[in-house]
Structures are given as structure tokens and as C-alpha cells.
TIKOL-586265 format. One line per field, with one value per atom (N, C-alpha, C, O): residue number from 1; atom name; x, y, z. Coordinates in steps of 0.2 Angstrom, whole numbers, padded with zeros to 4 digits. Example, Ala and Ser with C-alpha at 12.3 -4.5 7.8 and 13.67 -1.06 7.14 Angstrom:
<zalums>
num <- 1_1_1_1_2_2_2_2
atomo <- N_CA_C_O_N_CA_C_O
east <- 0066_0062_0066_0071_0064_0068_0064_0067
north <- -0028_-0022_-0016_-0017_-0011_-0005_0000_0006
up <- 0039_0039_0039_0042_0035_0036_0039_0040
</zalums>
This chain:
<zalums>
num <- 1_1_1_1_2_2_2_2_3_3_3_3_4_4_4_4_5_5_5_5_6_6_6_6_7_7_7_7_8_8_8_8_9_9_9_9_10_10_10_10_11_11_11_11_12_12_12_12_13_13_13_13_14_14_14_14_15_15_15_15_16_16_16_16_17_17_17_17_18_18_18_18_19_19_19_19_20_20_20_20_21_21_21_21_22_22_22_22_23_23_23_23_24_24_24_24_25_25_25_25_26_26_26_26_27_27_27_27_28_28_28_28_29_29_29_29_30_30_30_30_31_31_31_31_32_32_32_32_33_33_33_33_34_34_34_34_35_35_35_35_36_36_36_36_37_37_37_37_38_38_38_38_39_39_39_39_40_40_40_40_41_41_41_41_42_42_42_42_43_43_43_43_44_44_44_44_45_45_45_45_46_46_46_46_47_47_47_47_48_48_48_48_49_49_49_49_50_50_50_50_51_51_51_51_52_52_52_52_53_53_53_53_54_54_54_54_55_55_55_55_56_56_56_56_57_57_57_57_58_58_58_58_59_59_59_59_60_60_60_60_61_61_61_61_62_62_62_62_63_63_63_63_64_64_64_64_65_65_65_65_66_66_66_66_67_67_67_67_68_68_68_68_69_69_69_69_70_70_70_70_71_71_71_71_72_72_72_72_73_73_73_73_74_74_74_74_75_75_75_75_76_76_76_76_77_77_77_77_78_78_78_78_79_79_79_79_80_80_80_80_81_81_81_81_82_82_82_82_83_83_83_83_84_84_84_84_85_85_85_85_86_86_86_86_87_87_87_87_88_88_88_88_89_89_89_89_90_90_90_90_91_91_91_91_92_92_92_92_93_93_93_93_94_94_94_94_95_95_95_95_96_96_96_96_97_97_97_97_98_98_98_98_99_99_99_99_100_100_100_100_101_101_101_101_102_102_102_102_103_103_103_103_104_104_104_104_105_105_105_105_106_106_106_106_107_107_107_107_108_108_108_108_109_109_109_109_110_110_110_110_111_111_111_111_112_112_112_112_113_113_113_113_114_114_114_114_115_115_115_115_116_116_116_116_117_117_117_117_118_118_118_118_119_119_119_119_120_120_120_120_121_121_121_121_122_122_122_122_123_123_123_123_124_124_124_124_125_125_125_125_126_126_126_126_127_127_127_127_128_128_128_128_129_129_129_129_130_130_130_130_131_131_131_131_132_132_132_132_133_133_133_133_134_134_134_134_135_135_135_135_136_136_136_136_137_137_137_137_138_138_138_138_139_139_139_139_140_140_140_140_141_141_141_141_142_142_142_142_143_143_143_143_144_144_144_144_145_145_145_145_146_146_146_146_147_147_147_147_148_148_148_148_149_149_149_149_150_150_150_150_151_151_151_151_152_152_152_152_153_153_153_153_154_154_154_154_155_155_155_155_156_156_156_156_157_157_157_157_158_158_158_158_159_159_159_159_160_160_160_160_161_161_161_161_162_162_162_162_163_163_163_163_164_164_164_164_165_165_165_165
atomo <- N_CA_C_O_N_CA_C_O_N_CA_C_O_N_CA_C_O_N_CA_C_O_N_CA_C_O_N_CA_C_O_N_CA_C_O_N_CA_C_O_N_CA_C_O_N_CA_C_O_N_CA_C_O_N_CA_C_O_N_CA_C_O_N_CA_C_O_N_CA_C_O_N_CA_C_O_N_CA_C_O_N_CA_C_O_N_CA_C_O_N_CA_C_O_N_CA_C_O_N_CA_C_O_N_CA_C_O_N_CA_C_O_N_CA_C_O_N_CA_C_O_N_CA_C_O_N_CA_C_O_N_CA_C_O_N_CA_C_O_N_CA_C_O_N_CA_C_O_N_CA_C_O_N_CA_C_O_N_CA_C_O_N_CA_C_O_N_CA_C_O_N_CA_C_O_N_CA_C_O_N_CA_C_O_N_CA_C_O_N_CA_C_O_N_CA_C_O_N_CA_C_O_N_CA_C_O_N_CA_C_O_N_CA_C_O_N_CA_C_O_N_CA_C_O_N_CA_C_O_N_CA_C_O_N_CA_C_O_N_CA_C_O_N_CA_C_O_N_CA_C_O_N_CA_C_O_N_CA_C_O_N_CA_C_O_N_CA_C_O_N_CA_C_O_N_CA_C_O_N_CA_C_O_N_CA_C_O_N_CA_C_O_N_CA_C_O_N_CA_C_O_N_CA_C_O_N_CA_C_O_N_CA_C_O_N_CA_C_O_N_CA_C_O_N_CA_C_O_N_CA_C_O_N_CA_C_O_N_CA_C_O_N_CA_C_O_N_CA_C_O_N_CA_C_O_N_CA_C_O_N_CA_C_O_N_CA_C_O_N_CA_C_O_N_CA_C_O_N_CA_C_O_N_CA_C_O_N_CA_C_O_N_CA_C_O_N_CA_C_O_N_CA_C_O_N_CA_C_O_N_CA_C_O_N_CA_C_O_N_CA_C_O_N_CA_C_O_N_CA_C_O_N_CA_C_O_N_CA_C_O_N_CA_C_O_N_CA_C_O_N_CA_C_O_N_CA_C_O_N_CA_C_O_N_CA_C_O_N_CA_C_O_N_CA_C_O_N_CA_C_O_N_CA_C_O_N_CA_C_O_N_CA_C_O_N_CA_C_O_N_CA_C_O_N_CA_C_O_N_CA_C_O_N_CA_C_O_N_CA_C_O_N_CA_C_O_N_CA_C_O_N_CA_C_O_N_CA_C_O_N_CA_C_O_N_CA_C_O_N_CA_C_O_N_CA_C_O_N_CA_C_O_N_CA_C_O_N_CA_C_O_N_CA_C_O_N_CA_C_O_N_CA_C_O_N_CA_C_O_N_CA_C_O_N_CA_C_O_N_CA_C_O_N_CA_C_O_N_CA_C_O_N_CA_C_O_N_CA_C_O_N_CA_C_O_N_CA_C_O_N_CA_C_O_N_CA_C_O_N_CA_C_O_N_CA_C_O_N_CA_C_O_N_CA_C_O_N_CA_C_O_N_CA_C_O_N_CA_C_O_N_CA_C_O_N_CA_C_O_N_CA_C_O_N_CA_C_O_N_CA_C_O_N_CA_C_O_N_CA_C_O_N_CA_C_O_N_CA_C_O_N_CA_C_O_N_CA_C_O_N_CA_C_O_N_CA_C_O_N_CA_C_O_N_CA_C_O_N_CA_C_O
east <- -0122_-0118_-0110_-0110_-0105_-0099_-0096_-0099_-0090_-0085_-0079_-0078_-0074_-0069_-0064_-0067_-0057_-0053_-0050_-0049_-0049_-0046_-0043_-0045_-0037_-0031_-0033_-0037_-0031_-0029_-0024_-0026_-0022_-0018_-0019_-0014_-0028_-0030_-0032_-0034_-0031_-0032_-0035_-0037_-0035_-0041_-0047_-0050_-0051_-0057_-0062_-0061_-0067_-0071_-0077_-0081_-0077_-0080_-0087_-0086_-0093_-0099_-0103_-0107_-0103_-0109_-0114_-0114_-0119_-0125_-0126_-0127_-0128_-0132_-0127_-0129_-0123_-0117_-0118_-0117_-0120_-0120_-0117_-0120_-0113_-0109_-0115_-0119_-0114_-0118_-0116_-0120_-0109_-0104_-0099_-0097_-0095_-0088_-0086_-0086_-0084_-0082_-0073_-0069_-0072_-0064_-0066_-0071_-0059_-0060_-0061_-0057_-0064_-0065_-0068_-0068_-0071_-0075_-0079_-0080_-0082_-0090_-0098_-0099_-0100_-0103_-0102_-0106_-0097_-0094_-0099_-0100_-0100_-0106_-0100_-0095_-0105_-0106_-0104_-0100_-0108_-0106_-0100_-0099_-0095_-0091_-0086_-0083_-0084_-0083_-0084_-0080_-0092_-0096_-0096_-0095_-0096_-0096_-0088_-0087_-0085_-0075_-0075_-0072_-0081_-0080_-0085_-0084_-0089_-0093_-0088_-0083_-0091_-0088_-0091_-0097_-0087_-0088_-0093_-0091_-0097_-0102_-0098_-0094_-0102_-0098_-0100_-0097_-0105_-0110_-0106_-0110_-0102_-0099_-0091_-0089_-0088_-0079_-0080_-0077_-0085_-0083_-0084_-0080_-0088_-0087_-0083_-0082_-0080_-0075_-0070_-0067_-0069_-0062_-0064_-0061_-0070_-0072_-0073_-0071_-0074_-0072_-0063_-0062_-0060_-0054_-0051_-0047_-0054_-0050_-0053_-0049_-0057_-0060_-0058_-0058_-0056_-0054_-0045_-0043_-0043_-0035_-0035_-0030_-0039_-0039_-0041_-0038_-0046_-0048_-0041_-0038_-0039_-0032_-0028_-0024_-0027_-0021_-0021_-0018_-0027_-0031_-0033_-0033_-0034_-0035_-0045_-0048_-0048_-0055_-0056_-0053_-0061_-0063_-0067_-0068_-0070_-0074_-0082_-0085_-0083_-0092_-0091_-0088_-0096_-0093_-0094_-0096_-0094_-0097_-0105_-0108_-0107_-0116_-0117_-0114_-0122_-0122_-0130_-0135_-0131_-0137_-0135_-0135_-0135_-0134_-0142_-0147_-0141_-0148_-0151_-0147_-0155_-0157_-0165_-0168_-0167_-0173_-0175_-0170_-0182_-0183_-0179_-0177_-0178_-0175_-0169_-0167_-0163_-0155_-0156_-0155_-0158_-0156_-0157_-0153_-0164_-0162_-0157_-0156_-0154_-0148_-0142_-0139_-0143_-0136_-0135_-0130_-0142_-0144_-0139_-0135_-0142_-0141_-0133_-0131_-0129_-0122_-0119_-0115_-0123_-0120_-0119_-0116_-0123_-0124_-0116_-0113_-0114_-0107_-0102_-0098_-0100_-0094_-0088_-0087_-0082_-0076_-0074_-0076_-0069_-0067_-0071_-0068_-0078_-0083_-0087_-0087_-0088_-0092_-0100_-0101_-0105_-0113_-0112_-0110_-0113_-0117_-0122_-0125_-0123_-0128_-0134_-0139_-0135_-0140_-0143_-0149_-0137_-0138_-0144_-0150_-0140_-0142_-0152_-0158_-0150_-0155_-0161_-0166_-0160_-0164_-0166_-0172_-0161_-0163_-0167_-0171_-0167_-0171_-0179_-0183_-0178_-0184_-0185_-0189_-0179_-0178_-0173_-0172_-0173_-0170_-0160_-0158_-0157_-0150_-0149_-0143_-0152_-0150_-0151_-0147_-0156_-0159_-0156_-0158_-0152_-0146_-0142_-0139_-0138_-0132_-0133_-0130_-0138_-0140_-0140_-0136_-0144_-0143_-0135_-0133_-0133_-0125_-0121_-0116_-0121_-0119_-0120_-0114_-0123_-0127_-0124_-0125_-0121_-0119_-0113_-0107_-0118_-0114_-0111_-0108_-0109_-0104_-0101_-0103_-0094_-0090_-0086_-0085_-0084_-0079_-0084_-0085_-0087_-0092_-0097_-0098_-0101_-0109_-0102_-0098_-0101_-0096_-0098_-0100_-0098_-0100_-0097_-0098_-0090_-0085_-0083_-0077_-0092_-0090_-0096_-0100_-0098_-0105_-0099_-0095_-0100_-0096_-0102_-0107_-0099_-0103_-0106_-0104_-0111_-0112_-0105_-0105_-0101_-0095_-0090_-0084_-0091_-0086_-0081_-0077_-0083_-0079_-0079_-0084_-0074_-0074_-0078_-0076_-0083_-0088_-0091_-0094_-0091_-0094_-0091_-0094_-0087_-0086_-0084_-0078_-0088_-0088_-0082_-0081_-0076_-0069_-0064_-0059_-0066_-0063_-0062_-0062_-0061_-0059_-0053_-0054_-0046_-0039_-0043_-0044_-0045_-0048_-0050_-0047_-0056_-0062_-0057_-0059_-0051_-0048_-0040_-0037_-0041_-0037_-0038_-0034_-0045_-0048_-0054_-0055_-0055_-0056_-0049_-0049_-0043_-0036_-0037_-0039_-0035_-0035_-0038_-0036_-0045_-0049_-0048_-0054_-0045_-0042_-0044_-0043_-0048_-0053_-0048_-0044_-0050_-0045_-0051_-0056_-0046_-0051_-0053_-0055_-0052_-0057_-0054_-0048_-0059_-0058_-0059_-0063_-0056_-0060_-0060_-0057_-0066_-0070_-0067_-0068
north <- 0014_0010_0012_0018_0008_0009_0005_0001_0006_0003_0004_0009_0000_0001_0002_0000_0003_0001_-0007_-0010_-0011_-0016_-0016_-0016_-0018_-0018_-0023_-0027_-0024_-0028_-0030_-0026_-0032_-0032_-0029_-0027_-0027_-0023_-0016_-0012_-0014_-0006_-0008_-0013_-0002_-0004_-0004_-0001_-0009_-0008_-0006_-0010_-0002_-0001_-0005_-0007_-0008_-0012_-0011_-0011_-0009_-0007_-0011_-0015_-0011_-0017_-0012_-0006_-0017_-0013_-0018_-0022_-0020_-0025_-0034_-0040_-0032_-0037_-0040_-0046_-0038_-0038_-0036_-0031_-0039_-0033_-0030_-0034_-0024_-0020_-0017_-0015_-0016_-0015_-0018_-0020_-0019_-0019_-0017_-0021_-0009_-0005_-0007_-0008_-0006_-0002_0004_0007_0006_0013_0017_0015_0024_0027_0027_0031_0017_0015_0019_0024_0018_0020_0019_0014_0022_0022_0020_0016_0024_0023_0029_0035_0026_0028_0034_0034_0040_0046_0050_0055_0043_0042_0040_0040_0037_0036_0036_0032_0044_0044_0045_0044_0048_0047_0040_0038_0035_0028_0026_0023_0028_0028_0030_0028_0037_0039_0037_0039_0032_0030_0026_0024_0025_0018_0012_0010_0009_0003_-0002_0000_-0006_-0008_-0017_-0020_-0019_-0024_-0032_-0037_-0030_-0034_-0031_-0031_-0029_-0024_-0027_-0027_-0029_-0030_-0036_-0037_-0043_-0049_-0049_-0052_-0046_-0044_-0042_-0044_-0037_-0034_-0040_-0044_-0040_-0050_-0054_-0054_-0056_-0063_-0059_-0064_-0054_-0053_-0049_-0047_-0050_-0047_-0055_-0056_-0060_-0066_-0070_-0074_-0068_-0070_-0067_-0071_-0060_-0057_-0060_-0062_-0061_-0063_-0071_-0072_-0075_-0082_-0081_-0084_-0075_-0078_-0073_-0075_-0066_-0064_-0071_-0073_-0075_-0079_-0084_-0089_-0083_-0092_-0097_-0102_-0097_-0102_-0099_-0094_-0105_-0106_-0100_-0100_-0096_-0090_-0095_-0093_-0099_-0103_-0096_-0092_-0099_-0095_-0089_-0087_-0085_-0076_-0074_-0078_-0068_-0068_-0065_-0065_-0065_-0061_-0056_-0051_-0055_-0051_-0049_-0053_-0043_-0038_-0031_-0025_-0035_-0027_-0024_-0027_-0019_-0014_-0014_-0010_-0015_-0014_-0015_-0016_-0016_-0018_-0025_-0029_-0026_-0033_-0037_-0043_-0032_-0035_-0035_-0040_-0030_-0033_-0036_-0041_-0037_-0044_-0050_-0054_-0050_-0056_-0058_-0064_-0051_-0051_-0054_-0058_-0052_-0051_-0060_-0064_-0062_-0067_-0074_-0078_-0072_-0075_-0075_-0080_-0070_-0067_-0074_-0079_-0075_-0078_-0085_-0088_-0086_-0093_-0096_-0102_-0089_-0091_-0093_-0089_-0101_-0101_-0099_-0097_-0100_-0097_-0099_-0105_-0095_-0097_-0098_-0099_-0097_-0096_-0089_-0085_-0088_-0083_-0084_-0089_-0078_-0079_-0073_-0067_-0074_-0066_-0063_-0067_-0056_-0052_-0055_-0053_-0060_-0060_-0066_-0066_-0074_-0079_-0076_-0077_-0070_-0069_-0066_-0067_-0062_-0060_-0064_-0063_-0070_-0075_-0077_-0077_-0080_-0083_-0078_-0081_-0072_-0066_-0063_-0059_-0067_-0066_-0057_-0053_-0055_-0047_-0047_-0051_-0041_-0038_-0037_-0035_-0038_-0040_-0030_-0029_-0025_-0018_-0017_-0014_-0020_-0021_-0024_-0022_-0029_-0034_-0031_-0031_-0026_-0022_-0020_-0021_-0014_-0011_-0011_-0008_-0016_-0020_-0023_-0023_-0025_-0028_-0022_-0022_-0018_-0011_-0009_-0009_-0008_-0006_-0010_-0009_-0016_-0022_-0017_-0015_-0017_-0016_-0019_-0017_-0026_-0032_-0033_-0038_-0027_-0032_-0039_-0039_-0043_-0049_-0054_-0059_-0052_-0058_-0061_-0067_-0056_-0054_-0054_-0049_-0060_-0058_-0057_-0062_-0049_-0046_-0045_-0041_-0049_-0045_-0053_-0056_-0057_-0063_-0062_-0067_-0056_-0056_-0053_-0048_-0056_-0053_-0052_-0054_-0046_-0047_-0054_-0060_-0052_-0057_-0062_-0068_-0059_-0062_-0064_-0065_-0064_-0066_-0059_-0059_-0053_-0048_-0043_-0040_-0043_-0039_-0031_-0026_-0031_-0025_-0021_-0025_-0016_-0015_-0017_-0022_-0013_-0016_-0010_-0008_-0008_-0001_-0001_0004_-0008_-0006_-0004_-0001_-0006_-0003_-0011_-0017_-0010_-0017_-0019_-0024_-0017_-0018_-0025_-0032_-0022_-0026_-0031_-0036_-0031_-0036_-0041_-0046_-0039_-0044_-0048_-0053_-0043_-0046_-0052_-0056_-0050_-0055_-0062_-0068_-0060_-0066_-0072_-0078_-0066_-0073_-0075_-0081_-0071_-0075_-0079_-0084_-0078_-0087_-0091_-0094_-0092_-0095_-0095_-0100_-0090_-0088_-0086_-0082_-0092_-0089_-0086_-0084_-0086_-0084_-0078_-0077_-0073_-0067_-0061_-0060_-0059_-0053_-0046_-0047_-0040_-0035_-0032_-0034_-0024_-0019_-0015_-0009
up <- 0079_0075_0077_0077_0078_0076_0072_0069_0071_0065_0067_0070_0065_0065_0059_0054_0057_0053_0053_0058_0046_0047_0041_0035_0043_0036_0033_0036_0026_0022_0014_0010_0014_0009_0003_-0001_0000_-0003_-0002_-0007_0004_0007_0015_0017_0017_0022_0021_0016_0026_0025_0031_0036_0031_0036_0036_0032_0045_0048_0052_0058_0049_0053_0058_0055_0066_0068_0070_0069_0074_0078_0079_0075_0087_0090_0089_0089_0089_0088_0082_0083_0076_0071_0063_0060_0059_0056_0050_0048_0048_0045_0040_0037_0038_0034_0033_0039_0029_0026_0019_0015_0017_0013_0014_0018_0004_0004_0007_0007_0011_0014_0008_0004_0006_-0002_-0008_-0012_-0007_-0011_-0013_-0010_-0019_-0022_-0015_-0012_-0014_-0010_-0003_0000_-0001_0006_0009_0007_0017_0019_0022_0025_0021_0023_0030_0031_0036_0044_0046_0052_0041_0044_0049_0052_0048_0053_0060_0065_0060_0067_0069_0075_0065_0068_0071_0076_0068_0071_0076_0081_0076_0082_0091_0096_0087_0092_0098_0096_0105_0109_0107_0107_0107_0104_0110_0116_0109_0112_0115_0112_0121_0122_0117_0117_0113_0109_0103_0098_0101_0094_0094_0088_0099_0099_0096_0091_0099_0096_0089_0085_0086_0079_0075_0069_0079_0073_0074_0070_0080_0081_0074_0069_0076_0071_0065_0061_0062_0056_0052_0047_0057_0056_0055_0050_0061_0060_0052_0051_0049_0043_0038_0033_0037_0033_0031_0026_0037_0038_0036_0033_0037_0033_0025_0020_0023_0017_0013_0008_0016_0011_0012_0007_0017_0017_0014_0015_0008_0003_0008_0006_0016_0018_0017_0015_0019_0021_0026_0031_0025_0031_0033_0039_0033_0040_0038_0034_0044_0044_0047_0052_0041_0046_0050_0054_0052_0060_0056_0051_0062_0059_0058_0061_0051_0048_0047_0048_0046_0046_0040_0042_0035_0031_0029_0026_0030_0026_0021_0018_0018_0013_0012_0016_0005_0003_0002_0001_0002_0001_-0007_-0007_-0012_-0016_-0017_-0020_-0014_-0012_-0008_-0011_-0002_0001_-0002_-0002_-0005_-0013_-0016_-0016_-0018_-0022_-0022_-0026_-0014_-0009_-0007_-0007_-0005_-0002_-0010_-0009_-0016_-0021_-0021_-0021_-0022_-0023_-0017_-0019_-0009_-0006_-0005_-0001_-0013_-0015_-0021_-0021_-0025_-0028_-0025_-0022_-0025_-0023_-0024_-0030_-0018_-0020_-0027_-0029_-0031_-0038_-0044_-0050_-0042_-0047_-0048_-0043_-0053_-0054_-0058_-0061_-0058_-0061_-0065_-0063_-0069_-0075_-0070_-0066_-0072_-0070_-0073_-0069_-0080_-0080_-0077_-0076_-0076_-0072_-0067_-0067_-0064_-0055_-0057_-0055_-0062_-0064_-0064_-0061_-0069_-0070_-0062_-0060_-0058_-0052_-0049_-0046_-0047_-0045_-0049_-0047_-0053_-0057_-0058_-0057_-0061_-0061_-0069_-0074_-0068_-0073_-0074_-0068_-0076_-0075_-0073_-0070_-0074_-0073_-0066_-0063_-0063_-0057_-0050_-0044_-0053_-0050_-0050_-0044_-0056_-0055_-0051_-0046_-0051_-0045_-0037_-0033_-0037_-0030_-0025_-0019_-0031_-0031_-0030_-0026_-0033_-0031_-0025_-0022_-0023_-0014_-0009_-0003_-0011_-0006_-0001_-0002_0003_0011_0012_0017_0011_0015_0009_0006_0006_0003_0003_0009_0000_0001_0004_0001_0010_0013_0009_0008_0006_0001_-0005_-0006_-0007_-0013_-0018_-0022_-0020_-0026_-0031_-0036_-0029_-0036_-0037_-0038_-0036_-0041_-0045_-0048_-0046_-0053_-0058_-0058_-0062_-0070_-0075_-0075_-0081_-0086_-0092_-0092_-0095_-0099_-0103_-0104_-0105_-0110_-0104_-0105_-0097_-0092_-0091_-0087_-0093_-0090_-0085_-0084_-0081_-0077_-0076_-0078_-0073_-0074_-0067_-0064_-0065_-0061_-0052_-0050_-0050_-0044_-0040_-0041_-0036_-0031_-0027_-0024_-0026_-0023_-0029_-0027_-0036_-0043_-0045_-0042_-0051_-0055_-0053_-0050_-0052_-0053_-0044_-0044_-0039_-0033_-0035_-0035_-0037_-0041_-0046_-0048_-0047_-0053_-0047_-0048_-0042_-0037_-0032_-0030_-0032_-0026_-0031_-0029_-0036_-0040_-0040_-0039_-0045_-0043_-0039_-0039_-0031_-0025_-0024_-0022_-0025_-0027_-0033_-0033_-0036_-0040_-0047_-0050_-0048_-0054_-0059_-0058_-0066_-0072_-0076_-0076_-0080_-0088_-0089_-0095_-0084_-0084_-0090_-0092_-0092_-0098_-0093_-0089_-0093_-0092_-0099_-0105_-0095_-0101_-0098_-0100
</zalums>
């Protein structure tokens, strides 16, 4: 695996591919920012590894700019049969809208603690968008790059109304 750094207006964020596929995107320091990091920084980047980090810098750079990010580059994040559920579900919210933990719950045939869970572990921040899962009352809850982000990047999609806790 490597990775790279990629700015953005909310900090940097770290870029994971393998097999010319993205496998991460963390805020840099987040909650469960992977441990290898810096071995992956320090890998050579593979010739199946560069159009990736391109097509997701140029995605990242359209979706801070409110335009349309278009389709992302490919993705392979890790996990178990039930986060990718999760994750697969999350990828169903569109921009400006958001699902309760328990909406998602319901559609996952789980438990809403179980969903947090899962939503939690999401390896593709902003792509896998997990900081459009809110609490049951619409409140900001739970979001591994910190809430002040999660209430940032909601605005930026045009998402009103929000309460945090």
C-alpha cells in the first residue's frame, strides 16, 4: 500500500491505494487513523497507485469547490461483510441530505449501535459519506474527523437545520 498527503480546506487528508485502487481517506489525526501511515508515505508509489491519488485530488478539489465531484476514482476499502453494507448504504445518501443511525439501521436489518460502529471504521471519509449519518433528533453525533468537520462539510452541501449534542 501507499498513500499520499492531499490538502484541503478542512486539514489534510491521507490518501491509501493498492492495486490502483483507493483503500483510504482519513483527516490526517482523525480517530482511527491507520497506525502504517507513515510506512505507506514512505512506500514508492506504484504505476497503478498515481492515477488514483490524480482522480481523487481532482474530486476532492471539485467537491470543496460545491461543484459536482463526478464519479470517484475506484475504491476498495477493508472491512467485513457488514461495513461494507453499511458503507455500501451511507453511499446511497445524497449530497444535502442526511439518514438517522436508525433509518440506516433499519435498511441494514441491524441494530442502530452496530451501524455507528461500522460508520465509524469507514475508511473512505467524504467519498463513503459518513458525516451524513446524524442522530435520531437530527443531531450531529459521532464523526471520527470531529463534529466542528462533520457540521462543515454538511453546510458545504447545503444541509440546514442541523442540531448538535
Amino acid at each position: 500500500m501507499t498513500a499520499r498527503i492531499l490538502p484541503t480546506p478542512l486539514g489534510d487528508m491521507l490518501a491509501a491505494a493498492e492495486e490502483g485502487a483507493l483503500c483510504g481517506l482519513w483527516f490526517v489525526g482523525q480517530r482511527y487513523f491507520p497506525l502504517e501511515a507513515e510506512a505507506w508515505l514512505a512506500a514508492p508509489c506504484g504505476a497503478s497507485e498515481a492515477p488514483v491519488f490524480e482522480t481523487s485530488r481532482a474530486w476532492l478539489d471539485a467537491y470543496f469547490s460545491g461543484r459536482d465531484p463526478g464519479a470517484p476514482p475506484p475504491l476498495a476499502p477493508r472491512g467485513t461483510a457488514f461495513q461494507q453494507k453499511v458503507w455500501a448504504a451511507l453511499r446511497k445518501i445524497q449530497r444535502g441530505h442526511t439518514a438517522t443511525y436508525g433509518e440506516l439501521a433499519v435498511g441494514c436489518a441491524s441494530a442502530p449501535r452496530a451501524v455507528g460502529s461500522a460508520i465509524g471504521r469507514n475508511p473512505i471519509s467524504l467519498i463513503i459519506p459518513c458525516h451524513r449519518a446524524v442522530g435520531a433528533n437530527g443531531a450531529l453525533t459521532g464523526y471520527a474527523g470531529g463534529l466542528k468537520r462533520k457540521q462543515a462539510l454538511l453546510e458545504l452541501e447545503g444541509y440546514k437545520n442541523q442540531t448538535s449534542s
